[in-house]
C-alpha positions in Angstrom: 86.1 69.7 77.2 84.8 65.9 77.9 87.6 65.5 80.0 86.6 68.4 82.1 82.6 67.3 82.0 83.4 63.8 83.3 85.5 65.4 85.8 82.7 67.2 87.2 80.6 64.1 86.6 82.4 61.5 89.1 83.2 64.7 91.9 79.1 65.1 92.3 78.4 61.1 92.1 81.4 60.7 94.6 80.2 63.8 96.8 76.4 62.3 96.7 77.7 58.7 97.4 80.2 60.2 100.8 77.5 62.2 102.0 74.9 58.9 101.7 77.2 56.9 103.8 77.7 59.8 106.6 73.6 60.0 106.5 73.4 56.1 107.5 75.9 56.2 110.3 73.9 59.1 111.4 70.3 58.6 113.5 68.2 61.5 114.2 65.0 61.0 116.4 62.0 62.9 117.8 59.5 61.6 120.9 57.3 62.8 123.4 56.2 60.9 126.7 52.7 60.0 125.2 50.2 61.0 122.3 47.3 61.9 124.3 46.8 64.6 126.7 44.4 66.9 128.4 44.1 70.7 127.7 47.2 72.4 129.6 49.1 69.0 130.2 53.0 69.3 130.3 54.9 66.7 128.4 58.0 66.0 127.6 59.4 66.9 124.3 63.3 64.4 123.5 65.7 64.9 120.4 68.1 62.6 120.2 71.0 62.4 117.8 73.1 59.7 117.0 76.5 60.6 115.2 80.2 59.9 114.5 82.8 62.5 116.4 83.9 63.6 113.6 80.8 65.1 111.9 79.7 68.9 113.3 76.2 69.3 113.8 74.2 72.1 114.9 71.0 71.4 116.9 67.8 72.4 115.9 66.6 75.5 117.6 63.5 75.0 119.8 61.5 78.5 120.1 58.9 79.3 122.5 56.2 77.3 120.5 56.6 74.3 118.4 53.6 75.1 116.5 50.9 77.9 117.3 49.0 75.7 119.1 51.9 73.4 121.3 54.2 76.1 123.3 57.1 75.2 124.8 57.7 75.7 128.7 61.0 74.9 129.4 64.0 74.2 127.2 66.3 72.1 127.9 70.2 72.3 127.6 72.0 69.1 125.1 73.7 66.4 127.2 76.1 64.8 125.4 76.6 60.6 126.4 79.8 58.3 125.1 78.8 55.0 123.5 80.2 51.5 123.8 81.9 52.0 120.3 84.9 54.8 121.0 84.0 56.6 117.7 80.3 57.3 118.3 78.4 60.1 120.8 74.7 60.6 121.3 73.9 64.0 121.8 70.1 64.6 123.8 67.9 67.4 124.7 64.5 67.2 126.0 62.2 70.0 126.4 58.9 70.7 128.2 55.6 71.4 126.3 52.0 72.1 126.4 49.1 73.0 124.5 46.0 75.1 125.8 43.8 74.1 122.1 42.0 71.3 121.9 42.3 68.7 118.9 44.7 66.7 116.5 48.0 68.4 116.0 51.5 67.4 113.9 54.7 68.1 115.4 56.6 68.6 112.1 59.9 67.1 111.8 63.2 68.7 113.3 66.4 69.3 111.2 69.5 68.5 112.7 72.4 70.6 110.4 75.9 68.2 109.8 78.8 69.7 108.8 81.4 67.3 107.1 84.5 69.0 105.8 83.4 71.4 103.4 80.2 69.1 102.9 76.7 70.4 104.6 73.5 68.1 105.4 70.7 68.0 106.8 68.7 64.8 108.5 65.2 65.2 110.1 63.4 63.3 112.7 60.0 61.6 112.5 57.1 63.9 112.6 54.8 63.3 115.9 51.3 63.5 116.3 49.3 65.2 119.4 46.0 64.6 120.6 44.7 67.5 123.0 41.5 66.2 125.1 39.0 68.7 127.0 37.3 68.4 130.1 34.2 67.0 129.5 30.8 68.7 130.8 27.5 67.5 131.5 24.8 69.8 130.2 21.9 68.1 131.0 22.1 68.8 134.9 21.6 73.0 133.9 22.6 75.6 136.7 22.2 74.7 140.3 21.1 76.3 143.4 23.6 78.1 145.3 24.3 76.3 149.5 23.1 77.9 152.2 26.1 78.7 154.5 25.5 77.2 158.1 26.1 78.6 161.5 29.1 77.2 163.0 27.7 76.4 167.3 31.5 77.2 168.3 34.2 79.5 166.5 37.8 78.8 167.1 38.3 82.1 168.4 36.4 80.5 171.3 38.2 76.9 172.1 42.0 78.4 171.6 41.7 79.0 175.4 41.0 75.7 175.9 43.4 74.3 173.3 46.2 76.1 175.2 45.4 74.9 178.4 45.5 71.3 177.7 48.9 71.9 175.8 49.8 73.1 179.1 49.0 70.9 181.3 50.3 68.1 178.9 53.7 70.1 178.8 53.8 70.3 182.9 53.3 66.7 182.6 56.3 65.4 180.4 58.2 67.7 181.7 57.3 66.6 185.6 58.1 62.8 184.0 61.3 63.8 182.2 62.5 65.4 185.6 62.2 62.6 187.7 63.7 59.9 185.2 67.0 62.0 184.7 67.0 62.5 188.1 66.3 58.9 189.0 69.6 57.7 186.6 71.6 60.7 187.9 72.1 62.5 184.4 71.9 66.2 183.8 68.5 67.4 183.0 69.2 68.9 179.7 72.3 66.2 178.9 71.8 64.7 175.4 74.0 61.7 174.8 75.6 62.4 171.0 75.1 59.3 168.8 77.8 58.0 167.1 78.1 58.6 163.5 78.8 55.8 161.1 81.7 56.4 158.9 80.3 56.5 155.1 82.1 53.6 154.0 80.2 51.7 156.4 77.1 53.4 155.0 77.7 52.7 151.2 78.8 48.8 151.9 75.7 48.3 153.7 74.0 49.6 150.6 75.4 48.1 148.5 74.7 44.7 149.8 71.5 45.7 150.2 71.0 46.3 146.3 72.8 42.7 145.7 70.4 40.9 148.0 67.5 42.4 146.2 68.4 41.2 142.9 67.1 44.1 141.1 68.5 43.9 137.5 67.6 40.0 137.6 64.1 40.7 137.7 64.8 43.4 134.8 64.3 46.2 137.1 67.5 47.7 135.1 66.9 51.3 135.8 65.8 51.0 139.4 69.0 48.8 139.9 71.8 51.6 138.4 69.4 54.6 139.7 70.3 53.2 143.1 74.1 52.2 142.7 74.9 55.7 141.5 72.9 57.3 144.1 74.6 55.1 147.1 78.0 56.1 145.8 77.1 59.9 145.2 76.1 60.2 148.8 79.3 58.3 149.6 81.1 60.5 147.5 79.9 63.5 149.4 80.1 62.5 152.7 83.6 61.4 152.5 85.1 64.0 149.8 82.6 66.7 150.9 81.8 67.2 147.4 78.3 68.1 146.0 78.1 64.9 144.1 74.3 64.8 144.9 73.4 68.4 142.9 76.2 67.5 140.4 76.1 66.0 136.6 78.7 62.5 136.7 80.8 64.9 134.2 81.0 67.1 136.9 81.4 65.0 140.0 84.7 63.3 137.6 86.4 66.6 136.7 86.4 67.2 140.6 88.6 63.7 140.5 90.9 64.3 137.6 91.5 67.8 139.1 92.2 66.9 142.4 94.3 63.5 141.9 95.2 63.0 145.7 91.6 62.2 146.4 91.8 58.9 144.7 94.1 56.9 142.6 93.7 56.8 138.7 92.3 52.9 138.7 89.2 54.1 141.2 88.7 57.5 139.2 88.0 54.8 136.3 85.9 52.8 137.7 84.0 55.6 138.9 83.5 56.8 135.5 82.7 53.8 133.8 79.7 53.0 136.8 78.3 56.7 136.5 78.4 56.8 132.3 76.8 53.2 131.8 73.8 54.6 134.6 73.7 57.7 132.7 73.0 55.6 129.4 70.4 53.3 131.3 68.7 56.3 133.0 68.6 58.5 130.6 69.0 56.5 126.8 66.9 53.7 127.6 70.2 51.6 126.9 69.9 47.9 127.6 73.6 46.7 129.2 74.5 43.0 129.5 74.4 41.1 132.4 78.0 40.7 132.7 77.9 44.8 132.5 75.5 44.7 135.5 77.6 42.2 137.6 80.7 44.4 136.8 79.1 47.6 137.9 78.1 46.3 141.7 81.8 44.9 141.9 83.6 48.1 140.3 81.2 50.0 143.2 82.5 47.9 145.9 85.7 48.4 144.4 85.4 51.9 144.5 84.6 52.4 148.2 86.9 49.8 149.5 89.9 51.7 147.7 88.8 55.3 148.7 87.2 55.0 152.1 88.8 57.0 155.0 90.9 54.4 157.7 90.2 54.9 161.3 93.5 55.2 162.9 93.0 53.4 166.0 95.3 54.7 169.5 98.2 52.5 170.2 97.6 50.0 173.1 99.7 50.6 176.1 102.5 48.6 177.3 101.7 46.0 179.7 103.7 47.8 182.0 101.4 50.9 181.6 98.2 49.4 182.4 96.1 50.3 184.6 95.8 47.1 187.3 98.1 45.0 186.4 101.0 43.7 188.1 104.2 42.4 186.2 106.8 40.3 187.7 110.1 40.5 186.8 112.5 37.8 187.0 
């Protein structure tokens, strides 16, 4: 019977002690853009988890209102971002809220459920705090009289003949000039010379030199810096694979790649992922990469279009024979 007991004993301290150590590898956190905000303000409302991939968890259900007097206007869906360390996710959500009450209010804590085996948890976030301001109104001026409406000396009803006419006469004009210069260089009155259109390799390198020269991530203008990398090689990426990169997650835009394998080789599909992941984590998890990350981004872009881009086959040059002009002697 002590046997038994003690058994029990060591399986609850061991249970308590396992599910300790999966609640400090485990982060749960709650924030909103600011504290302070007028009457019928929309904020931002961010739950962020950080967790092992081995450990389930089941999100905390936002309703319609967070309390009865902050509602919540849109919800958001969970994104779900790879760390530096293989092992670990971070899972975010961020909804939009409002309150139409003025006053002090607490956003109580959230509880994200983890599932471990046949072990269940719970960890909660930080409550917040809310501060809902009013328009302020000054009762000392009282009620005021009410403005005379004045008579307008000319409706428009009355200069629209006039406003047409010297549309008119400004249209016979161009057109009288636009006549006699086509005219004068022997082109086709309604001709339009087709501009050439720059292939988008062209495009993205000229970007991208552009975002080197300005030396973005040196003056820690980090988010700027990837914001514009990812969005030179999206548009690249749709211009040249006539994908919708631009309207597309990076999860997205790379499952088109891994489907499709004859649109790039395996080496650019990777360094296409690891540019639109670490911008994904700077953008959106206010993650702070090293500069040897930053330098490695810009060359893994240039990288990336160099390998991909579309070669302009050029016509063969005629024999010298063939030319037009010229004379060959044979001897």
């Amino acid at each position: 019977m002590k046997l038994n007991v003690l058994l029990i004993v060591a399986l609850i301290v061991t249970g308590g002690l396992s599910g300790q150590v999966a609640a400090q590898q485990i982060k749960a956190t709650a924030s909103i853009d600011t504290s302070h905000i007028l009457i019928g303000d929309q904020i931002k409302l961010r739950l962020e988890l950080d967790k092992p991939k081995g450990i389930e968890v089941d999100f905390p259900m936002v309703s319609d209102s967070v309390t009865s007097k902050i509602e919540v206007v849109q919800r958001g869906k969970i994104d779900t971002f790879q760390l530096d360390d293989k092992n670990r996710i971070k899972l975010i959500q961020q909804s939009v809220i409002t309150s139409f009450d003025t006053g002090m209010y607490q956003i109580p804590p959230f509880y994200f459920r983890l599932k471990n085996g046949q072990l269940t948890d719970s960890i909660p976030t930080q409550a917040l705090s809310l501060q809902v301001h009013g328009m302020k109104i000054d009762t000392q001026k009282g009620p005021t009289d009410i403005k005379v409406p004045y008579e307008a000396p000319i409706t428009l009803k009355e200069i629209i003949p006039y406003i047409l006419g010297i549309i008119l006469i400004g249209a016979l004009i161009f057109f009288g000039f636009y006549y006699f210069q086509r005219k004068r260089r022997n082109e086709p009155l309604f001709g339009r010379q087709e501009k050439t259109k720059e292939p988008p390799h062209v495009i993205a390198l000229r970007e991208l030199d552009r975002v080197r020269g300005q030396k973005l991530w040196q003056q820690e203008k980090i988010k700027q810096y990837y914001s514009e990398i990812s969005d030179i090689l999206r548009n690249y990426i749709q211009e040249r694979f006539d994908i919708s990169a631009l309207e597309q997650t990076s999860a997205e835009t790379l499952a088109v790649f891994k489907k499709h394998r004859d649109l790039a080789d395996e080496k650019s599909v990777d360094q296409l992922q690891q540019i639109l992941s670490l911008a994904d984590l700077v953008k959106f998890a206010k993650y702070e990469p090293q500069p040897e990350d930053n330098n490695m981004t810009l060359l893994n872009a240039y990288f990336f279009v160099n390998q991909t881009k579309k070669e302009e086959i050029k016509a063969p040059e005629k024999p010298v024979e063939e030319q037009e002009g010229t004379e060959v002697e044979i001897k």
